[in-house]
N, C-alpha and C positions, 0 to 999 in steps of 0.2 A: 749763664750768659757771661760772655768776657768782654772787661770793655776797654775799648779799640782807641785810640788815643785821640786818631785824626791828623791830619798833618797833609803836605805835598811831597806828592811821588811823582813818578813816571808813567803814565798808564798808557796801554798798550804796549806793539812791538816793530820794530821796520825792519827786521831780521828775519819772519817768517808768512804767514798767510794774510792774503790780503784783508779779509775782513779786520784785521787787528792795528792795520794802519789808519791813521798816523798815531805816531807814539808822541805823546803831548805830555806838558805839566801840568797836574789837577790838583785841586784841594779836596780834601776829604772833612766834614767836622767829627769830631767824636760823638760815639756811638758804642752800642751792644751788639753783639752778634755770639749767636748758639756759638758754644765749645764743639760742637757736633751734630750734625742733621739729623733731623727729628728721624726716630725709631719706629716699625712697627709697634711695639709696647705704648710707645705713647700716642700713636696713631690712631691705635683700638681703644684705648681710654675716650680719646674723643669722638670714635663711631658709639661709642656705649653710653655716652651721657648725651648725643646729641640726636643718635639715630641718623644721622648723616649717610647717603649715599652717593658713592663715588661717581663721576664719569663714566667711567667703565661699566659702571653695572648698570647702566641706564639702557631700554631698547631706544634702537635709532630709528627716527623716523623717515619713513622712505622718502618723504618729497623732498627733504631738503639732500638725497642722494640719488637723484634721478637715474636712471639706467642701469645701478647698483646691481650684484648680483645679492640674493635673498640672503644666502649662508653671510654675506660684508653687513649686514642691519644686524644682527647678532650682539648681543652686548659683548664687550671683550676689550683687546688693547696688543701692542704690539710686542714682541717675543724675540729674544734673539734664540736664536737656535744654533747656530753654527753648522758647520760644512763639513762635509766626508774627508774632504783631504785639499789642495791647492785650488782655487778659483782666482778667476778674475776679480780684483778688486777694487773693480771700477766700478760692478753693478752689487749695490749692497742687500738687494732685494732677493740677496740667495741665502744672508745670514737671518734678515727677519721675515719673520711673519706674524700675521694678526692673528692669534689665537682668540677665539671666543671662549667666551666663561675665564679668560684671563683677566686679573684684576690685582688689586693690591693683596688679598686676603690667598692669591690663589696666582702667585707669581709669574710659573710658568705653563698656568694652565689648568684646567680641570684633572686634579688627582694630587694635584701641587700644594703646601701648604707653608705657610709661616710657620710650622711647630718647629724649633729650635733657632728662628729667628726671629726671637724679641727684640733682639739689641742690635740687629742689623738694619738702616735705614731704609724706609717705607718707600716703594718705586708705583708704576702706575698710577701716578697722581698726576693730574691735568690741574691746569690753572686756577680753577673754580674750586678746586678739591684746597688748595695749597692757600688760597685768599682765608677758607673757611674754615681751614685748622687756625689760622693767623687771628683772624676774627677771635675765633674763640678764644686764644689764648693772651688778648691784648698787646698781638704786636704784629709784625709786617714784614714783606721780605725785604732783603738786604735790596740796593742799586747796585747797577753793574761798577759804578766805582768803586763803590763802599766795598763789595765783594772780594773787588782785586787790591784794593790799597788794603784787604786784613789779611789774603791770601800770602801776600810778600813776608808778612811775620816782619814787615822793618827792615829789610833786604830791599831797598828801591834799587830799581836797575837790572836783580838777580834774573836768571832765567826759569828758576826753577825755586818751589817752596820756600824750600833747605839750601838754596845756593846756586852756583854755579856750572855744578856739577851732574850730569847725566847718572838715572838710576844705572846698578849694577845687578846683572841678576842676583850674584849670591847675597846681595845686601838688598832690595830691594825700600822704596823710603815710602812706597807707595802701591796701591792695588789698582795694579794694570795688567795687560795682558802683557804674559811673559808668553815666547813661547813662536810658533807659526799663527799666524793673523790668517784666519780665523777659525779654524781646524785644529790647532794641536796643542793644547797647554800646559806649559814647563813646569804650572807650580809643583810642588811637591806629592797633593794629593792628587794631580791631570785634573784637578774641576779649574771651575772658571764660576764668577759670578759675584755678588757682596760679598764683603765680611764684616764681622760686629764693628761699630763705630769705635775708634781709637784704636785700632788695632797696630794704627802705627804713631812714629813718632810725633809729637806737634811742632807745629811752626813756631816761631819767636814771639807771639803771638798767645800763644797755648792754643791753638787750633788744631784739629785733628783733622785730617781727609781733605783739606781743601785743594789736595790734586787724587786726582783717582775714584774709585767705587764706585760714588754716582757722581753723575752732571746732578747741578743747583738749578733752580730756579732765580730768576732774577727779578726786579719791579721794570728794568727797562726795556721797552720795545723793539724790537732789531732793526736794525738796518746795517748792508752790506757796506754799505762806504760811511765810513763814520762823517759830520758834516761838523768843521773847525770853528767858533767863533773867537774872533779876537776881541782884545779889550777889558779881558776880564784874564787879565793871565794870571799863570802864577810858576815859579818855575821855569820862565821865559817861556811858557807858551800858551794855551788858550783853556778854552771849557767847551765841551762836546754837548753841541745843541740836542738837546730831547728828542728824539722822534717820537711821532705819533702812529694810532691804533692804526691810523689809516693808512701811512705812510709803510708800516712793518708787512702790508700785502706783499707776495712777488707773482711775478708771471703765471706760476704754475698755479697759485691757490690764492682764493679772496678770504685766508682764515689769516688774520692776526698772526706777528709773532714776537716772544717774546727770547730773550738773553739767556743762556744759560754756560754757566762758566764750570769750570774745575776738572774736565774731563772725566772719565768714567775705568770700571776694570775692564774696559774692551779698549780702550786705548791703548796701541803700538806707535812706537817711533816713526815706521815704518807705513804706515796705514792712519795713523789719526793723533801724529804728533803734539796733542792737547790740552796736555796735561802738566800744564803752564799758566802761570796768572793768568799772564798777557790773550791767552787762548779764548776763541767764546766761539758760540755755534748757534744758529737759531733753533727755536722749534714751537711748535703750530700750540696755540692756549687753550684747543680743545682736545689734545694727546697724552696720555702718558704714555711713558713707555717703562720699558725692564731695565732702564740703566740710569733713570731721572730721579732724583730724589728733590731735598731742598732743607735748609735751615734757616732762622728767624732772628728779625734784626727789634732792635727797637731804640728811640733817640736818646741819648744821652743822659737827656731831665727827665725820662720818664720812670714813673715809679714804679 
């Protein structure tokens, strides 16, 4: 655990996607937060001593997926896969799919394994999954501010981890997708997907991956238009009122959702510019997915 100073930044950004506006002054207090998001190795340590069963491996049951088709109730979770060659990149539902018997232990599916990746962060974990590792181990996820004010490394303002400055292929500072989005990939070996935690440099901070590999998990609820209160500035500006379980609904679904920050190695410039403090994306608290992971906070005093 590294601990985090606390202090006022600049959170969010009014230079890119809307959900990220307004970009305000907050306070952060000091705090811990993982050097690095939890690993399969320490993932499996606590299915071993707890007997804990994921999300994912749970069957679903049909009433609460009315007109579902039978093979969708299947235990499983969702998969990127990628694409033949050029698509449209407007419909993402040609790179994933929900693989059954896909799960944390079983990545990309039945025949998949974690064997050679202990030290890569743990993905198909859904919210219930992510609370109960925390549980266990006496601590809790980070808030979406907490996350972005350790993300900066102490760079308030910077656009990016390490600065100012946009990755370069040959230097890359971070694991994202190099390459054509979402068919063709530059790295060195053509794969695409995690790599062990700290594989790259740390932020100011001592943080490793807080842009790239996996999306985080957060404690905070989403909502699309952030909602300003004044009166409590700091920074010359305000503090971003809480939303609630019930307010993080949208249109399309009555599932909750919660924050999650840091971008992923499926993030392009070009395609999912994300990979930024400032950056955040919802997603649904009964999902994992192949690109979500998450690392653990806990307060300051605590032992």
């Amino acid at each position: 655990m590294i601990n985090i100073p606390g202090g006022e930044f600049e959170m969010g950004s009014n230079r890119h996607y809307r959900e990220e506006r307004p970009a305000i002054g907050v306070s952060v207090k000091p705090f811990l937060l993982g050097a690095n998001a939890v690993t399969n190795d320490e993932y499996s340590e606590f299915v071993s001593e707890t007997g804990y069963t994921t999300v994912a491996e749970r069957p679903l049951d049909p009433a609460q997926f009315p007109g579902a088709p039978v093979e969708n109730l299947l235990p499983g979770s969702v998969v990127f896969v990628g694409t033949d060659g050029v698509v449209d990149r407007r419909d993402h539902h040609q790179w994933w799919r929900w693989i059954p018997g896909a799960y944390w232990r079983q990545p990309r599916g039945p025949g998949s394994s974690i064997r050679g990746l202990g030290n890569h962060p743990v993905v198909h974990v859904a919210l219930e999954d992510v609370e109960a590792y925390a549980s266990w181990r006496g601590m809790r996820l980070p808030t979406e501010a907490e996350w972005e004010f350790a993300a900066r490394g102490g760079l308030d303002g910077a656009e990016f981890t390490w600065g100012q400055e946009d990755l370069h292929d040959d230097a890359p500072l971070a694991n994202v997708w190099l390459g054509d989005f979402p068919w063709r990939s530059a790295r060195p070996d053509g794969a695409f997907g995690t790599v062990p935690v700290g594989s790259y440099p740390p932020n100011g901070y001592g943080l490793h991956d807080m842009a790239g590999n996996v999306w985080e998990w957060t404690s905070d609820w989403w909502s699309s238009v952030r909602t300003v209160e004044t009166g409590h500035a700091c920074c010359g500006g305000g503090v971003i009122r809480p939303v609630t379980s019930a307010e993080s609904r949208d249109a399309q679904s009555s599932i909750p959702q919660k924050v999650v920050k840091g971008g992923s190695h499926l993030c392009h410039r070009d395609a999912c510019f994300r990979y930024r403090p400032a950056a955040r994306q919802p997603q649904q608290v009964d999902t994992g997915i192949s690109h979500i992971g998450f690392r653990l906070a806990m307060d300051a005093n605590s032992d």
